[in-house]
N, C-alpha and C positions, 0 to 999 in steps of 0.2 A: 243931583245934590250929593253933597261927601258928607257921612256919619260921621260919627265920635270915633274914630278907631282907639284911639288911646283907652275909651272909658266902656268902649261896648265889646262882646264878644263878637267871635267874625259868625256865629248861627245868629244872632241877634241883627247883624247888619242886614243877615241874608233874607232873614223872617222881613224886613223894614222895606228891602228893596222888592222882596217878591210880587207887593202889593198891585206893582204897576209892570209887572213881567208880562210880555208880550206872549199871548196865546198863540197854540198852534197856526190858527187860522190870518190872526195878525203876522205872523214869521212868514206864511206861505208869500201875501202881498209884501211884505219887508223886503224881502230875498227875489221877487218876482221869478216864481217856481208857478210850476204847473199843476192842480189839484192832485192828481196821482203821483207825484214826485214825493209827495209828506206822508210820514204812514204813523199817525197820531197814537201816541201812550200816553192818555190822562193828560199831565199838565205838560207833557214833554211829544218828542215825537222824532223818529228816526227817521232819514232819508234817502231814498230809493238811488244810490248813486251812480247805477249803469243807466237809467232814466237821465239822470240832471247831464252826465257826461257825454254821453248821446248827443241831447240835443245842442249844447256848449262844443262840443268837438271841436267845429271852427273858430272856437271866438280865443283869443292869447291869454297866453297864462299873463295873471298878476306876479307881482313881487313876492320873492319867497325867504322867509326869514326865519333863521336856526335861532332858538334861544338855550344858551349853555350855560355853567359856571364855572371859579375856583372850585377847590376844594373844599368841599362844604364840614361844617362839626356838624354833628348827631344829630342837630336839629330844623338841619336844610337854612339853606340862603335866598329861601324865595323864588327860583326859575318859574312857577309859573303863577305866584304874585306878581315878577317882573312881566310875565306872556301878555296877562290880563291888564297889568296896567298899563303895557305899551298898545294893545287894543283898543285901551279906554283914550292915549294920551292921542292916536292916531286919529281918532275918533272924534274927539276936541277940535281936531284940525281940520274936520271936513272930507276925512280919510274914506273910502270906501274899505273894512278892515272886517277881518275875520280869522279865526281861528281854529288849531287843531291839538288837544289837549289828552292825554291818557287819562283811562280809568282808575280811579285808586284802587288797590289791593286795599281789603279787610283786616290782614295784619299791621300796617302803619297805623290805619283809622280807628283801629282797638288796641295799640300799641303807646309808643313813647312818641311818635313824628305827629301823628292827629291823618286828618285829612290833605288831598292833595288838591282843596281849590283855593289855592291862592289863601288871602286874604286882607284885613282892612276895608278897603274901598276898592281892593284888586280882589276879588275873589269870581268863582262861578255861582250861579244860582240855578234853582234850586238846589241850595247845600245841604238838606238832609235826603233827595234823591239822589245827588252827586255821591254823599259819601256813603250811601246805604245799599249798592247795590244796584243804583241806577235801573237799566231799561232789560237785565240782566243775563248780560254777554259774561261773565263772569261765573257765574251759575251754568250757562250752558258749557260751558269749557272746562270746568271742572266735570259734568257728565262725560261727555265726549273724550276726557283723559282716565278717568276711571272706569269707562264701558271699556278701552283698552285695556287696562291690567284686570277687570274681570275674564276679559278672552285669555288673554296670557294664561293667567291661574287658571280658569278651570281646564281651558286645554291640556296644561301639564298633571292637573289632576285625572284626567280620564287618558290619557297618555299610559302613566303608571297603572291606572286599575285596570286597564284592556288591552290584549293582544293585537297585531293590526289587522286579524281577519274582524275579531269586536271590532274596533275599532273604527273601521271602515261598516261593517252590517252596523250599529247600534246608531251611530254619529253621521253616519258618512263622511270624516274626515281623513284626511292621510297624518300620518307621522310625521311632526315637525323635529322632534327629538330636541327640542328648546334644552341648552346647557345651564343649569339653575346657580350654577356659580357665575353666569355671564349675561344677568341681566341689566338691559339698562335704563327701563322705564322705572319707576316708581308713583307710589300712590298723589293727588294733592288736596291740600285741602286751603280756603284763602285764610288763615288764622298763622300769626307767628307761634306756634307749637313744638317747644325744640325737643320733649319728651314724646316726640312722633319720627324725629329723626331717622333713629334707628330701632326697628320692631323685628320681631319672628312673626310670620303669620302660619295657618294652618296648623296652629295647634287642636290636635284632639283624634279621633279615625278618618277611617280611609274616605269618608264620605267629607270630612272636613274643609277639601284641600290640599294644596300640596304645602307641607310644612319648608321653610325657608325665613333665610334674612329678607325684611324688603325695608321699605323707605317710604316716608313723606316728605314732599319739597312742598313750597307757596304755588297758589296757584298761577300768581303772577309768572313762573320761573317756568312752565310748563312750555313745551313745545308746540300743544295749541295756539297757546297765546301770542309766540314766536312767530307763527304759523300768520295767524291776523293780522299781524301787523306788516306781514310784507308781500298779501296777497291779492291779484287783480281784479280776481273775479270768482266765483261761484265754482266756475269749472275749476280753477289754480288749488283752493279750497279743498274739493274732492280728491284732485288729482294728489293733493301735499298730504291729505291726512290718512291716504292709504301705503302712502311710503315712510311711514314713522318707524324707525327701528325699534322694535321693545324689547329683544333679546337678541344672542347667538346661538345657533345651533349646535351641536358635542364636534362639528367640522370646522367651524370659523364662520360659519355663511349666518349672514344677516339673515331674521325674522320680523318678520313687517307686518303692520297693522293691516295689509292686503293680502299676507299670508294666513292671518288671522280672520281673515272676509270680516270685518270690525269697522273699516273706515267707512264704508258709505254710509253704515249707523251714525258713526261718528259726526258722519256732515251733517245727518237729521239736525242733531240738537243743534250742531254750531249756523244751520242755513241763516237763522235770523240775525248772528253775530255781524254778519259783513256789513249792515248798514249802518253809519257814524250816528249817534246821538245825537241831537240837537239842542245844546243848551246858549247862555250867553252868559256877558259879564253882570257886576251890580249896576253897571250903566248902560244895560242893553244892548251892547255888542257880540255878534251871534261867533259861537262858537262850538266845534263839533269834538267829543268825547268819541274816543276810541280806539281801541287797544291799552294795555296795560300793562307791559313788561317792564319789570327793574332793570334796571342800567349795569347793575354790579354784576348780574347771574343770566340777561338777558340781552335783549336788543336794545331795550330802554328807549323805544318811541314811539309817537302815536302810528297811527297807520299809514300806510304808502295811500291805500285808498280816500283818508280823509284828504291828504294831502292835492290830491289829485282834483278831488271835490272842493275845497279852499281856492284854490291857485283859478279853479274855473268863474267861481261867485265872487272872489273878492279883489281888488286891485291890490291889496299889499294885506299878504295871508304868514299869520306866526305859528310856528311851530315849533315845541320845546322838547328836547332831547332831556332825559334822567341822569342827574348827579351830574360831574363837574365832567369837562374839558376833555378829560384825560381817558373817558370813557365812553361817557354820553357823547361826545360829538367827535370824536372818534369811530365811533359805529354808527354816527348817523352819517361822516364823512365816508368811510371805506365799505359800507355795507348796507345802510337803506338806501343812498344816493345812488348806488351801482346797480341795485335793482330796481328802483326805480326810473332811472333814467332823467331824475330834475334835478336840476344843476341851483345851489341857491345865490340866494345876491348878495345876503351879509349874516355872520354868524351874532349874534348881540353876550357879551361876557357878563355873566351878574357877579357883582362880586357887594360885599357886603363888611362892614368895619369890624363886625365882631370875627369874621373869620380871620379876618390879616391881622387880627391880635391873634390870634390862636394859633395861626403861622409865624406869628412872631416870638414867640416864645410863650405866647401866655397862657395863665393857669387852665385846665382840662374842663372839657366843658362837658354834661353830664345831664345827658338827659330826666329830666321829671325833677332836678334838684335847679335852685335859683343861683342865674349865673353870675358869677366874684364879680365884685365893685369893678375890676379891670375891663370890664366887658362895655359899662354904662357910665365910666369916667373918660376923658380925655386923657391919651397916651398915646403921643405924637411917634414915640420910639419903638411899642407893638409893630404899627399901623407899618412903617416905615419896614423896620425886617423883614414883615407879612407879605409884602408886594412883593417879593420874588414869587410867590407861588403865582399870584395874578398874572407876573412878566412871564412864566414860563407858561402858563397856558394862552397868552396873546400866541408865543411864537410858533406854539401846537396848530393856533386855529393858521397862523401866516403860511403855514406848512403846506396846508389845504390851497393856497394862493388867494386867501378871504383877508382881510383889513378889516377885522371887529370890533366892535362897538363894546364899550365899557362903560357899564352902566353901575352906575354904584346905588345901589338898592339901601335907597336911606332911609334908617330907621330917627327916630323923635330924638333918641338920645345921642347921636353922633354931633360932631363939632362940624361948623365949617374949615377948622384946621387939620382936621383929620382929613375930610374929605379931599381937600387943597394936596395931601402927600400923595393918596390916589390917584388924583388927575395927573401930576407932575409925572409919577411913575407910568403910568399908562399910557400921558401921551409922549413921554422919552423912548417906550417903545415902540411908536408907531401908528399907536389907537388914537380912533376918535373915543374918548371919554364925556358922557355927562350924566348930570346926577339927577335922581328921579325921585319922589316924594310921591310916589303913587299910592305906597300902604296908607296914606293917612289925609291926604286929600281926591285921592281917586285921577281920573286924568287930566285936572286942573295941576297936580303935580306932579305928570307927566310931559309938559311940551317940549322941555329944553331934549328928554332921550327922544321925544318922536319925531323931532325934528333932525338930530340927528343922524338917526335911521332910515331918516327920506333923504337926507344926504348920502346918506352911504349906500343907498340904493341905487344911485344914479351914476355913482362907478364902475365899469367895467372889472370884473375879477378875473382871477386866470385858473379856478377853480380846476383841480387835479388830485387822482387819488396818490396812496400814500406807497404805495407799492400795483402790481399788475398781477392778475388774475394763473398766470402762469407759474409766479413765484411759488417754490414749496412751502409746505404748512412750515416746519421750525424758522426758515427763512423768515415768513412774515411774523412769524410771531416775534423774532429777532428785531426786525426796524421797527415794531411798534412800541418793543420795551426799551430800545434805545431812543429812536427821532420819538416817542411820544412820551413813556413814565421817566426817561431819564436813566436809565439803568448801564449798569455795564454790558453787562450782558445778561445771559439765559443759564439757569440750571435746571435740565430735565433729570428725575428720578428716571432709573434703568424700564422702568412699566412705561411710563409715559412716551419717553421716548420712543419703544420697541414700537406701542400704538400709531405713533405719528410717523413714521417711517411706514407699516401697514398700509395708514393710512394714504401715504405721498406714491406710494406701489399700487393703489387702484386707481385707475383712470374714471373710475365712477364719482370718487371723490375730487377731480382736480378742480372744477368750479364753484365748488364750496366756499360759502363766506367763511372768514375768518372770527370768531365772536368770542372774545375775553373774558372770564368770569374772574373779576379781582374787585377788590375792596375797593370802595367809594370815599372812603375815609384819609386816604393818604393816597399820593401817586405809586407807591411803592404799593407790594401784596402785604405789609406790614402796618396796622390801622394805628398803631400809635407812633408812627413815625412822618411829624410834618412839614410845611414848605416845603423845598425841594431838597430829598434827600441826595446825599451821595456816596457813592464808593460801595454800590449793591448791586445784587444779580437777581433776577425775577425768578422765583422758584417752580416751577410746571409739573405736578402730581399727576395730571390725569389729563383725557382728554374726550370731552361728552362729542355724542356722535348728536347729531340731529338730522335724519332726511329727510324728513319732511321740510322741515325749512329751507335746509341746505343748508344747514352750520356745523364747522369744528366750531368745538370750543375748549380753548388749551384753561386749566383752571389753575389758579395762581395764589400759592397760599393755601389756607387752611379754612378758607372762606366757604360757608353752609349757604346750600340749595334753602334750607329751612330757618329765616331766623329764628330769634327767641323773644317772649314778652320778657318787658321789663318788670322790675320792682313794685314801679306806679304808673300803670296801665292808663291809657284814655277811658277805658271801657268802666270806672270807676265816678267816670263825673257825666256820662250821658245818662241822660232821662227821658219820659215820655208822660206826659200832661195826661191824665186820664181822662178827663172831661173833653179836649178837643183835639189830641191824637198826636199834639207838636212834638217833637225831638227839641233838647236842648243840650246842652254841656257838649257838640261835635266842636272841634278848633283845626 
């Protein structure tokens, strides 16, 4: 059945639907899994996925589907409302259908965005598990990044107090001779904290510490986290989190969480991370949480391993990339799909009427404050403007050799004229377009997009990346800011540069993904500049090393590893029932 969305909160739908949420034991027969493949947590339960892949090996993948969007304002357009309700609409149809969904970060969830399950009658359940820290991989990944910079620090602290005859009799360590103006890990914590940004630590004596600039990033943005989401197995895990660069040496030479004997700690905490959650939709379609990286500072998708596990258990398995087109399915085209090796069938576009106002010229939209009349009135000539941003992210995904689906993530108060300039523009460029009502009737108002997502699944693609693995770092970074933000070209700062030349000189670095850290907010590194801008050059400050994962990542703009809370916080309307433990006020 579909709640009130209009008149209920989405913790309210989620508390309504839990009632009838299929236990661990009922998931095992659902999914026909084998008793040891389920490794039950309370009302949830994680899944053994070198177990289930094992014994599936042989059987064909199902259908694999990217869920992307425009350019979203501040307050997201729904990607994985759309995920969920195309689950739900497939689902309606008799669909064998499942899904692969990231973990929220802490800072959106106590932040201005809310949580990241969906909502309406699209949402995941349990949503005070979901948005509370779940089964928590999130918790261990934060130890695991912080057991790192305790090795760092206190090494450099007994570095300095001891000569290397101490130093070797007291420690038994040798001299890393760590360069403290050349580090590049920093602290995390999952909280938007922007007065963590930049700290001195080790203040006090010699026993304190070593005094120094350091840092807090989200922990979303962590190289663990990066780490999860693009790893096969248990051994890739060990082998990735002992080659994490956290400093340089006073020579140039990279210091590693292996030179630091750190990482196999490191994989202690994170061994339980590798297995996907197990949740589903508000109408009982199973879907698996895991991984949690931002799109703007990170990889921004669920796991390569969830995916692997979907595509074995479901005939047509969704999977949503973070933030728009320009980013999110960009690095799920040139950099999970390359490491994974699965080729998808159709990317699906959410796009939504308040953004192509917002692309259209119209008034700023503002987190935590009520958005202008223009937003929830009909205004055929917004809408109309606004489609260039949607037309130019079609031609990003055509780029890839994918023909995507445009789905217009209808909210109550849009017109059917509005919608009508959508379709028109969508399908003049190419797309299949239809429009989904899934926030507000669940997947009774999803048929017309899952139908035709089983269409576009039954087309052949010519699926291709966007450049080859040989090209040099500025080189790629050059065709992604032209064939994908639109840009003239590139201006590197003199630092930046010198790095990424360094870095194009070691052959240790040439199979390196390529992974962009720019704003979410605009195609350009500029968040208040929208639709498609022109007559700009992408600006490149810096450039973060990742080895364990295997990512450059050239950073664009002025854009922070750490956001900031806003004004008027979420964490201001959550509660908790004293009498029987419920959470409320999550959205």
């Amino acid at each position: 059945m579909a709640y009130d969305a209009v008149n209920m909160a989405d913790w309210q739908i989620s508390e309504a639907a839990e009632k009838n949420m299929p236990t661990p034991d009922e998931w095992r027969d659902k999914l026909e899994l084998q008793p040891d493949e389920m490794l039950p947590m309370g009302r949830l339960a994680k899944l053994d996925f070198l177990k289930i892949i094992d014994r599936l090996k042989d059987k064909p993948d199902g259908k694999y589907i990217e869920v992307t969007a425009i350019t979203p304002t501040p307050l997201g357009e729904g990607k994985s409302t759309t995920s969920c309700g195309l689950m739900e609409g497939l689902g309606k149809r008799g669909v064998n259908v499942g899904g692969a969904l990231r973990q929220p970060s802490g800072g959106p969830t106590m932040n201005v965005k809310g949580t990241a399950a969906g909502g309406g009658n699209s949402l995941l359940i349990p949503m005070t598990e979901f948005s509370l820290g779940l089964t928590g991989d999130i918790n261990d990944i934060m130890n695991a990044h912080n057991l790192a910079m305790v090795a760092l620090t206190s090494r450099m602290q007994h570095e300095r107090n001891y000569n290397d005859e101490q130093l070797k009799r007291l420690t038994g360590m040798r001299r890393l001779d760590i360069d403290p103006t050349r580090i590049e890990m920093g602290w995390i914590i999952d909280f938007c904290a922007q007065t963590l940004r930049n700290i001195i630590i080790g203040i006090g004596g010699r026993f304190d510490g070593f005094t120094m600039q350091s840092k807090f990033g989200i922990a979303v943005g962590s190289e663990c986290m990066a780490i999860l989401a693009v790893i096969r197995d248990l051994a890739d895990l060990k082998e990735r989190l002992n080659n994490i660069t956290v400093a340089f040496d006073k020579s140039g030479k990279p210091v590693t969480t292996g030179d630091l004997e750190v990482g196999n700690a490191m994989t202690a905490f994170m061994r339980n991370t590798i297995n996907p959650t197990l949740m589903c939709t508000a109408e009982y379609n199973p879907c698996m949480v895991h991984a949690g990286p931002f799109a703007n500072i990170a990889v921004g998708q669920s796991s390569i391993i969830a995916d692997r596990v979907g595509l074995k258990l479901f005939d047509y398995h969704v999977t949503e990339s973070g933030f728009a087109a320009d980013i999110g399915f960009e690095k799920f085209w040139n950099v999970k799909s390359r490491f994974s090796g699965l080729k998808p069938h159709v990317s699906v576009l959410t796009s939504t009427i308040r953004a192509l106002k917002m692309h259209g010229g119209g008034p700023k939209v503002v987190p935590g404050i009520a958005m202008p009349e223009e937003y929830t009135k009909e205004n055929l000539e917004l809408v109309e403007k606004g489609c260039a941003n949607m037309v130019h992210m079609i031609g990003v995904i055509r780029k890839a050799g994918i023909n995507p689906v445009v789905c217009i993530n209808r909210f109550y108060t849009d017109t059917d004229a509005e919608c009508a300039v959508v379709r028109k523009a969508a399908e003049a460029a190419g797309a299949r377009c239809a429009e989904s009502k899934h926030w507000e009737k669940g997947g009774d108002g999803a048929l017309e997009f899952a139908d035709a997502v089983i269409d576009a699944c039954k087309e052949e693609n010519d699926f291709k990346f966007l450049y080859p693995l040989e090209m040099k770092l500025r080189d790629r970074v050059a065709i992604i800011a032209k064939e994908v933000y639109g840009a003239d070209g590139v201006n590197w700062t003199p630092e930046a540069e010198a790095k990424a030349k360094m870095l194009e000189e070691d052959p240790k670095y040439a199979d390196f993904a390529t992974m962009m850290v720019k704003t979410h907010l605009s195609l350009s590194h500029d968040p208040t500049l929208k639709g498609v801008p022109k007559g700009w050059a992408l600006p490149i400050r810096d450039v973060l090393i990742y080895s364990g994962a295997k990512f450059l990542c050239p950073c664009a703009g002025t854009i922070s590893l750490m956001p900031g809370t806003g004004s008027n916080p979420a964490f201001r309307r959550v509660d908790v029932d004293v009498e029987t433990g419920k959470v409320s006020g999550l959205f």
